[in-house]
N, C-alpha and C positions, 0 to 999 in steps of 0.2 A: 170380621165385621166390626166387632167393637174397637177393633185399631185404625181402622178404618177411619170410624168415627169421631176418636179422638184424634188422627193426624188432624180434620178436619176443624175440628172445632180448638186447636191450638193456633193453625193458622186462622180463620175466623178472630179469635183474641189478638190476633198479632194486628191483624187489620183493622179491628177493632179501635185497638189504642194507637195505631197510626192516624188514622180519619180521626180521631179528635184531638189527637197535638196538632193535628192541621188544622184545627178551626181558628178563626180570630179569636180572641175573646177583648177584653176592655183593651188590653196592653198588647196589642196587636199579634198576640201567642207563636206558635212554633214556626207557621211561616214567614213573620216579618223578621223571626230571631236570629233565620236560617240565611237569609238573605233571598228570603222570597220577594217577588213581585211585590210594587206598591199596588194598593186595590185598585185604583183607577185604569192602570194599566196591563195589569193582570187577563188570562185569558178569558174566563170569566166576567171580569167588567167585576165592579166596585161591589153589587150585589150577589151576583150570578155564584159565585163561587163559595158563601155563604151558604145558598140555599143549595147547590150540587154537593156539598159535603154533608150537611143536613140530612140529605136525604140518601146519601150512600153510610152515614151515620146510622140511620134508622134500620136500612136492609139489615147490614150486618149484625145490629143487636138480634133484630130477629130472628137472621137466620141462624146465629149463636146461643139462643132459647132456644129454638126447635133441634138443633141438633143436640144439644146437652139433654134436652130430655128424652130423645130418641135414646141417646147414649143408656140413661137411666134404665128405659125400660126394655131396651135389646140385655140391660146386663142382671135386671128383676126376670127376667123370665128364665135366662142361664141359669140363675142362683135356683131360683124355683124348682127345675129341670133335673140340677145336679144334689139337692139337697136331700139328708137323710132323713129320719125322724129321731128326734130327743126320745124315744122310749124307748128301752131294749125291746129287742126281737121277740121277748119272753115275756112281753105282756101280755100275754093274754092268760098267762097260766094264775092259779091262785097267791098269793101276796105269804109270806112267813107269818106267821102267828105274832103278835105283839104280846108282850107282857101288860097285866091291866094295874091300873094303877097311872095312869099318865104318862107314864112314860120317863120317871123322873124316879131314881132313885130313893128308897127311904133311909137317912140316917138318923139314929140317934140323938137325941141332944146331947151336949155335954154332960157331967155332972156339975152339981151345983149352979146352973142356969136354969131357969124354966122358963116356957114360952107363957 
């Protein structure tokens, strides 16, 4: 399922960055560079192709959101599913004795030093 998911949403990105090297921008962008149609005569018409990419634009981000987070959380509940616990098996029994005192060694001072 989650390879799945991912073939999907790599083509999604593929398409993605396709539809927007095709947009115009100010310097008439990847399809006048390509030797795309001038807008005028273009199948779309001057405007039309503008707003069809726009809006095939938008799909695909969205639909490349929702499946990334689909992804997320088909691979959060795996993890969940197969995960162990951080505590030995053996917690529940009583802990070793510690020594008191902190837990920090007492040395000494040297001679000829005083604190």
């Amino acid at each position: 399922m989650i390879v799945f998911l991912i073939a999907i949403d790599i083509l999604l990105a593929v398409a993605l960055v396709i539809s927007i090297l095709l947009q115009a921008g100010r310097g008439g962008g990847m399809a006048a560079a390509l030797g795309g149609p001038v807008a005028g005569t273009s199948v779309f018409g001057g405007r039309g192709a503008g707003d069809f990419l726009t809006k095939v634009t938008t799909g695909l981000a969205i639909a490349f959101a929702v499946v990334t987070i689909l992804i997320n959380l088909v691979s959060t509940k795996s993890v969940v599913r197969r995960s162990t616990s951080v505590l030995p098996k053996e917690a529940g029994k009583e802990a070793p004795a510690r020594p008191s005192g902190g837990g920090m060694p007492q040395t000494p001072a040297p001679e000829g030093e005083e604190e």
